[in-house]
Short mmCIF file of the C-alpha atoms (twelve columns), coordinates in Angstrom:
data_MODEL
# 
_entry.id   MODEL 
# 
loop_
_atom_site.group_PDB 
_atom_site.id 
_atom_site.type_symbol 
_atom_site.label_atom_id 
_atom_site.label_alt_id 
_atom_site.label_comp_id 
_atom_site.label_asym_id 
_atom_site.label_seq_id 
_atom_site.Cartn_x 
_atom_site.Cartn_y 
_atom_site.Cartn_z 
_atom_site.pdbx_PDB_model_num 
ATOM 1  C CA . UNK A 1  -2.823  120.913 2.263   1 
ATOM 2  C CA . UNK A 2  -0.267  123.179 0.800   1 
ATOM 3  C CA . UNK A 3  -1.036  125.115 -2.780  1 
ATOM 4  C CA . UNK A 4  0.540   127.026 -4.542  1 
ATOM 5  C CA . UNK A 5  -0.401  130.827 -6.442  1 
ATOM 6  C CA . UNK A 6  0.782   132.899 -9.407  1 
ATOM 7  C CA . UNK A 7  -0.287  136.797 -7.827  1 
ATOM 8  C CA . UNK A 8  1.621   138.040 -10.771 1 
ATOM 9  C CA . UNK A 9  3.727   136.888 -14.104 1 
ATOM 10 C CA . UNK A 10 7.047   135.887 -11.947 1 
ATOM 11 C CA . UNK A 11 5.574   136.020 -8.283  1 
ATOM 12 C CA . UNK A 12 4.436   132.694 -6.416  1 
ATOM 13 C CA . UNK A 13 3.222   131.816 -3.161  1 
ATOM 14 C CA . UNK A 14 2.535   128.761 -1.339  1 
ATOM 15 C CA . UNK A 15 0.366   128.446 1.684   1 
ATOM 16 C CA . UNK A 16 -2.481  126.504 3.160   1 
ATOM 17 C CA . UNK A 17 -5.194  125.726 1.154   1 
ATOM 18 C CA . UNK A 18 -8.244  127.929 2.431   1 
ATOM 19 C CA . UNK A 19 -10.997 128.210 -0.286  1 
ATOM 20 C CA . UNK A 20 -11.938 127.621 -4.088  1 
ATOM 21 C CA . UNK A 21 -13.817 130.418 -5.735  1 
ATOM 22 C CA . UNK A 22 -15.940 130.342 -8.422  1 
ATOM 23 C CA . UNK A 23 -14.014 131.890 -11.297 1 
ATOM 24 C CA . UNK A 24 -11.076 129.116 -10.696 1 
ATOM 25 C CA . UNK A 25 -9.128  131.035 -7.711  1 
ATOM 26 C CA . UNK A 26 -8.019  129.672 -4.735  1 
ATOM 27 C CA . UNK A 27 -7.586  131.378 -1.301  1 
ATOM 28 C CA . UNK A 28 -4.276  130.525 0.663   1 
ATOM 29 C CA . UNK A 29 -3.402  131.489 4.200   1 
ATOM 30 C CA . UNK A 30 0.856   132.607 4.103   1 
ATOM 31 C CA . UNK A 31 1.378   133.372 8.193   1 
ATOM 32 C CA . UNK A 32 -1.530  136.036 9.109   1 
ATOM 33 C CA . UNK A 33 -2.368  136.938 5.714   1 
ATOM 34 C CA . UNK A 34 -4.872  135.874 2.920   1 
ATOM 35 C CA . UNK A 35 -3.411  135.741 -0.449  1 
ATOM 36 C CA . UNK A 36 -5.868  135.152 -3.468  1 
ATOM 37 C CA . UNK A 37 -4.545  133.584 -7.407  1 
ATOM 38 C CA . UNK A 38 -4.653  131.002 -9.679  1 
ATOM 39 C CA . UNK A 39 -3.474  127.589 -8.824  1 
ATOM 40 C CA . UNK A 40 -0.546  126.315 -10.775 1 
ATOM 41 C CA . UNK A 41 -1.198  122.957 -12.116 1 
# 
């Protein structure tokens, strides 16, 4: 399932879906890397 991440005020990302943390984060996977943010709703 795609998602999508703030990592900053004006920078998104969208990437598969790889875990929900605790404090409301999600984990995405963009290519090789592991991006972590808040979802936007």
């Amino acid at each position: 399932m795609l998602r999508t991440i703030m990592l900053s005020r004006y920078i998104a990302a969208q990437g598969r879906l790889v875990e929900v943390l605790t404090d409301g984060r999600i984990t995405i996977r963009v290519g090789e890397k592991l991006l972590q943010g808040y979802p936007v709703t």
